[in-house]
PLY file of the C-alpha trace (Angstrom):
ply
format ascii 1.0
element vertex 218
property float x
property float y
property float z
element edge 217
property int vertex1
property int vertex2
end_header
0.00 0.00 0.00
1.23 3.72 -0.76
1.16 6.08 1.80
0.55 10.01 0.42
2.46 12.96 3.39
0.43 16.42 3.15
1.44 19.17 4.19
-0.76 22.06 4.75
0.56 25.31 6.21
-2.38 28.09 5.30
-3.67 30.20 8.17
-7.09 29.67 6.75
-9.48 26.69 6.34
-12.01 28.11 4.89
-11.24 30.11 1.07
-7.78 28.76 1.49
-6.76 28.18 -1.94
-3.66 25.79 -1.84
-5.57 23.79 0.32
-8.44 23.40 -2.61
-6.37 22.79 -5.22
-4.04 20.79 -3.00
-7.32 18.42 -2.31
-7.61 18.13 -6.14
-4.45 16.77 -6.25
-4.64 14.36 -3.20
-7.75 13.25 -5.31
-6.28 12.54 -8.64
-3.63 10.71 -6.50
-5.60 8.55 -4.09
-7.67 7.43 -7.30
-4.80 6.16 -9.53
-3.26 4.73 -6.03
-6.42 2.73 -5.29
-6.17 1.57 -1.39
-3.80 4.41 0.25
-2.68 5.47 4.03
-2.57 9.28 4.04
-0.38 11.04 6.52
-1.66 14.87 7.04
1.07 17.32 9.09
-0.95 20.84 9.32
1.52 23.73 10.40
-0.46 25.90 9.67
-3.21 25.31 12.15
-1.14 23.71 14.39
2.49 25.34 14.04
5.70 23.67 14.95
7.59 25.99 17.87
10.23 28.05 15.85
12.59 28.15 18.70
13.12 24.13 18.37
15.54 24.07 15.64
18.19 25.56 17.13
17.87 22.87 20.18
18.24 20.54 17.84
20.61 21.56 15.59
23.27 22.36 18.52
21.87 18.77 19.94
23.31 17.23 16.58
27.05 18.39 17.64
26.61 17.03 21.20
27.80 13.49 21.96
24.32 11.57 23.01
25.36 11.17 26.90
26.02 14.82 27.16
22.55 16.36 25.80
20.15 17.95 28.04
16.66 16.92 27.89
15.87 19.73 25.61
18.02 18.76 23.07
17.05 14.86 23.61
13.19 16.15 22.94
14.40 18.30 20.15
15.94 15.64 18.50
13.05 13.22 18.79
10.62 15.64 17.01
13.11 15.81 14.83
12.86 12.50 13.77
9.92 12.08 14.22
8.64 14.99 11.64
11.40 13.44 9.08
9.75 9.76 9.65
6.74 11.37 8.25
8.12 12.11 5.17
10.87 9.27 4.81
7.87 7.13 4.87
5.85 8.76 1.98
6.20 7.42 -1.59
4.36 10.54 -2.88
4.65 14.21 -1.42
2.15 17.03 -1.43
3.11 20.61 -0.49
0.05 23.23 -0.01
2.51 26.47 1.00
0.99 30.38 0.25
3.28 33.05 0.11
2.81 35.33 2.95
4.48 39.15 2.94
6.74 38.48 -0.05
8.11 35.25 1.57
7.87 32.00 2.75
4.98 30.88 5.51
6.89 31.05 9.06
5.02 27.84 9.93
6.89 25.63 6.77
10.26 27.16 7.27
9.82 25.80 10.61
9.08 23.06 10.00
11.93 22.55 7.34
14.10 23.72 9.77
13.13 21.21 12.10
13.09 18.50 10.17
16.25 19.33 8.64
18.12 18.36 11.57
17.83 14.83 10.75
20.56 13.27 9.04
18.16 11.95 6.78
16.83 14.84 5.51
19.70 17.43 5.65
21.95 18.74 3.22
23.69 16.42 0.86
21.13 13.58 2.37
19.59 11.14 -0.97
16.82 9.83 0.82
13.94 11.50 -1.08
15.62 11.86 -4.48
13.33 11.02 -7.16
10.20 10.66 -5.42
7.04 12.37 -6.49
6.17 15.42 -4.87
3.09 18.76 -5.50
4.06 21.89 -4.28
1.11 24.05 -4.38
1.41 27.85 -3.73
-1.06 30.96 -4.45
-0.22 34.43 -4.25
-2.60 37.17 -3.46
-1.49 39.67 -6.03
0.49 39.53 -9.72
4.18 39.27 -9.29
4.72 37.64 -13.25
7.19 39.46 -15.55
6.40 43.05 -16.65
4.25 43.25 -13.24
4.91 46.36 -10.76
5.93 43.45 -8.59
7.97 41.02 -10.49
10.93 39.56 -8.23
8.66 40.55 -4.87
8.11 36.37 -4.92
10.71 35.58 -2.62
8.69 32.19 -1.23
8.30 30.36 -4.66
12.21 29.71 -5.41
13.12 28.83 -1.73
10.52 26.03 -1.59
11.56 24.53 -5.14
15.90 24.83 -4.20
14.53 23.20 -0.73
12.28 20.58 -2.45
14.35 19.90 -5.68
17.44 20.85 -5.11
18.01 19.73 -1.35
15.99 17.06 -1.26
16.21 15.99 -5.40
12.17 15.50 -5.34
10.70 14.93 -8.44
8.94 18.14 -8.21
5.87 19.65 -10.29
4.50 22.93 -9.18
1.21 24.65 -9.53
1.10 28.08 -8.71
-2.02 30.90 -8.21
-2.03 34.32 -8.57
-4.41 37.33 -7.93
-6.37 35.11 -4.74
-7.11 38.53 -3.07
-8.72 39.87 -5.94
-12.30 38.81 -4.79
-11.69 40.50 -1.55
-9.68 43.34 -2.59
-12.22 46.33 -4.26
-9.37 47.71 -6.27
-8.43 44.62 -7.89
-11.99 44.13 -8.69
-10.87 44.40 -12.34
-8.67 41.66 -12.12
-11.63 39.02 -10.78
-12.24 37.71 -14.32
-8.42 36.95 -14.54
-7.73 35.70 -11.29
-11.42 33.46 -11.70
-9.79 31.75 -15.16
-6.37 31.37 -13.01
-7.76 29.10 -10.15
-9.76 27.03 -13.05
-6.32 26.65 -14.80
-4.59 25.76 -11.30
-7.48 23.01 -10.59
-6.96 21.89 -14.37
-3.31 21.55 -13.98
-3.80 20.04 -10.37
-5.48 17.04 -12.16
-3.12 16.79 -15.10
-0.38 16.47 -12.38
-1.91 13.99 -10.48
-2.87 11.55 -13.20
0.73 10.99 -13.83
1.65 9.77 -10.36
1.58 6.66 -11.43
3.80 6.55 -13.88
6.60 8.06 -11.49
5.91 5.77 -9.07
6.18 2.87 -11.92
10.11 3.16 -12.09
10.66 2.30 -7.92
7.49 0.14 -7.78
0 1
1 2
2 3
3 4
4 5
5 6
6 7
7 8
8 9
9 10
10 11
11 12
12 13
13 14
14 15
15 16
16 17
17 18
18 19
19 20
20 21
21 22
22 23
23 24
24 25
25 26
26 27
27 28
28 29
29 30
30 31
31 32
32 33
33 34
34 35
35 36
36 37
37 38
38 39
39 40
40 41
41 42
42 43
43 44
44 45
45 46
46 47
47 48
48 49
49 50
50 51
51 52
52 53
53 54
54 55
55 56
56 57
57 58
58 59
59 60
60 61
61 62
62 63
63 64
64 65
65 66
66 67
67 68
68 69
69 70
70 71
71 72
72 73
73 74
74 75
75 76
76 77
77 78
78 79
79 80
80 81
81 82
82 83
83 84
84 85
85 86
86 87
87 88
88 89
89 90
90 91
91 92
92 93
93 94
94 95
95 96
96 97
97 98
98 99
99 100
100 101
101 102
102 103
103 104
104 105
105 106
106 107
107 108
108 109
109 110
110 111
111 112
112 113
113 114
114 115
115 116
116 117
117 118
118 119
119 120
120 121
121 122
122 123
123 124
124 125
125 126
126 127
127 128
128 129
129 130
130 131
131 132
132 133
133 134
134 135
135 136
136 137
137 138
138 139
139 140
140 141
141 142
142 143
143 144
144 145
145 146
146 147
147 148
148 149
149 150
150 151
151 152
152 153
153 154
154 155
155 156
156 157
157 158
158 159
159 160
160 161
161 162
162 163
163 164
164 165
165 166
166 167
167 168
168 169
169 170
170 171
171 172
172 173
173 174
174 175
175 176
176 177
177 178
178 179
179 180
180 181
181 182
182 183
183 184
184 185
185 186
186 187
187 188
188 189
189 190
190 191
191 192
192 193
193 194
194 195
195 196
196 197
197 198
198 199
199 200
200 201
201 202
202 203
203 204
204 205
205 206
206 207
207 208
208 209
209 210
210 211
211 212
212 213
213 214
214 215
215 216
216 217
């Protein structure tokens, strides 16, 4: 049986939109998978504590008889969060950019997970497995935009995903989200309406060829 990790780390439930098109995707997937375990990790809802990275990180250069119980603990979440994902054959992402950059709640959650050997830098463990990162942005930030380059999330998550960890990495990204909600965008709502039924289209498309990543390590 596969198992599917999801990662959610929106602030909202409700209207959040990498968690709808991150549930097309998980659909797409769990169909072509037939009978699969599901393993769900929401930071955004329930956040991982910033400050226990750095426990853990220093814990890493202690020998094991000389760590406090801090850094034991650290450690332990640690692995635990990197079991998670060691133990996924397919990987699903659903990260907004918040104030130009990454969430707080995923980078802390990288960061803590890091720590493990397995997942750190250099580490193969994930290399070539599927993976979705889904991401929406409330405004434009494309090329020719007033705020093209502002996107400073976006390229983080893919050098962490498919550089670090060598996922085999498809993206769907979603622009102009706050144009519903936001009366001076209210020009853009016909645009930003077409993007989020091209972002469900592609999150489909995406997820139909699971499979036939999976096929080579099957």
């Amino acid at each position: 049986m596969s198992t599917l990790f999801r990662l959610d780390a929106s602030i909202r439930t409700e209207g959040s939109v990498t968690r709808a098109v991150a549930d097309t995707i998980q659909t797409e997937v769990l169909e072509r998978l037939g009978r699969a375990d599901v393993t769900r990790r929401d930071v955004g809802l329930a956040p991982i504590d910033a400050a226990g990275w750095a426990t853990a990180a220093f814990a890493g250069y202690t020998p094991a008889d000389q760590r406090t119980t801090e850094q034991t603990a650290a450690l332990r979440l640690s692995e635990q969060l990197a079991d998670e994902v060691v133990d996924a054959d397919v990987l699903l992402f659903a990260v907004p950019m918040y104030n130009f950059g990454v969430s707080q709640h995923f980078k802390a959650w990288v960061d803590q997970v890091i720590a493990d050997p397995r997942l750190g830098p250099g580490s193969t463990t994930l290399a070539g497995r599927p993976a979705f990162l889904v991401t929406a942005r409330g405004g434009g930030y494309g090329a020719g935009t007033p705020r093209e380059g502002w996107d400073h999330a976006t390229g983080w998550m893919r050098r962490i995903l498919a550089d670090v960890w060598q996922l085999d990495l498809d993206v769907v990204e979603t622009e102009l989200t706050l144009a519903e909600v936001t009366p001076q965008m209210e020009s853009l709502r016909e645009l930003a309406r077409a993007q989020l039924a091209e972002s469900h289209e592609t999150a489909r498309t995406v997820g139909r060829a699971v499979t036939l990543k999976l096929a080579p390590v099957a």
